[in-house]
C-alpha positions, 0 to 999 in steps of 0.5 A: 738151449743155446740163445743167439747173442753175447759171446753165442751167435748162430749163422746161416750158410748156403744149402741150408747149414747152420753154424754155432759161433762161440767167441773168447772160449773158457772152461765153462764153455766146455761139454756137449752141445747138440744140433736139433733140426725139425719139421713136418716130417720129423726130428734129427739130431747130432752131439759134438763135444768142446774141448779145450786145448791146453796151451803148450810152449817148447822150454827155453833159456832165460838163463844160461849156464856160464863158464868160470874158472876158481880157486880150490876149495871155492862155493860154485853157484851154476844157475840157469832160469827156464820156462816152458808150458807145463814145467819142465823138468830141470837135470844137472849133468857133469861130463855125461853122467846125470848129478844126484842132489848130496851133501856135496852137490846140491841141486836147488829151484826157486822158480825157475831158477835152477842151481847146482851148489857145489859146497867145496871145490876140488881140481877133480870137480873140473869138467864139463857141466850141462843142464837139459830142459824137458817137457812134452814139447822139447827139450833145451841144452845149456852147457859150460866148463868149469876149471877148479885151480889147485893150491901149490905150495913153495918148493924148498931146496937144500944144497949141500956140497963136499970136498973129497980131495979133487972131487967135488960132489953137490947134492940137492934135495927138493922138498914139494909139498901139495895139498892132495884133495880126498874127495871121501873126507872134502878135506886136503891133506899136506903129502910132502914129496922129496926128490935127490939130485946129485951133481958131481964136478971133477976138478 
């Protein structure tokens, strides 16, 4: 039997109810408690169960994603810190589409800070970046945009000019070279590009 005193204590109230106070409840206050109440003409009794509610708390940012703008072929670090009770679950997306943790975008926890590690950076890695945070009681958003800036190479031009008679002709011929990125190999390659432009003055 439950004995009135410490954290337990009974009350009386009007019309003849009693009430059984528990203060500071743990797990080990939890099961089945019943109610006797006697007299001459006999016995009732009533069963309640306890049981304890688990704490719940809606994610949050502690941390959120920031925007950045590097250099191609960069390390991009896109961290955030969550919390919420229970855990939520953590996803990385890019432009809308869900990101799958690979050798080129990993997705890594230590706590709750959440990161997506983009090992090499190309200009196609520009875009909008988002996190959503979920459990059973919300859901959180944290977006950014990250802009990867190509690499350009000096443009080259060579002139060349010719006297024919009255006629003078001027050719030039520029040379671009640009490192095309292939995402399949994460590695560039030198694609030299020619362009003729031809001016003719007559005299």
């Amino acid at each position: 039997p439950v004995i009135g005193g410490g954290r337990c204590s009974v009350e009386r109230g009007g019309r003849g109810t009693f009430s059984l106070l528990v203060g500071g409840v743990s797990e080990e206050d939890l099961g089945c408690y019943t109610c006797q109440a006697t007299n001459e003409a006999g016995s009732r009794q009533v069963t309640v169960e306890i049981l304890l509610e688990a704490e719940t708390a809606p994610p949050t940012f502690i941390q959120r994603l920031q925007s950045s703008t590097v250099r191609q072929g960069s390390q991009v670090r896109l961290s955030v810190r969550v919390s919420g009770i229970p855990t939520p679950v953590v996803k990385f997306y890019r432009e809308g589409a869900e990101i799958q943790s690979s050798a080129d975008f990993q997705i890594l926890q230590d706590g709750d800070l959440y990161s997506l590690l983009i090992a090499e950076a190309f200009p196609e890695d520009s875009g909008a970046y988002s996190v959503t945070t979920t459990n059973s009681s919300g859901r959180a958003t944290s977006t950014c945009e990250l802009l990867v800036q190509g690499e350009f190479s000096p443009v080259q031009i060579l002139v060349l000019t010719v006297w024919i008679g009255a006629k003078l002709s001027a050719v030039c011929l520029i040379q671009v070279k640009k490192q095309f990125p292939l995402r399949k190999q994460r590695r560039s390659c030198p694609h030299p590009r020619w362009r003729c432009l031809e001016l003719q003055w007559r005299g």
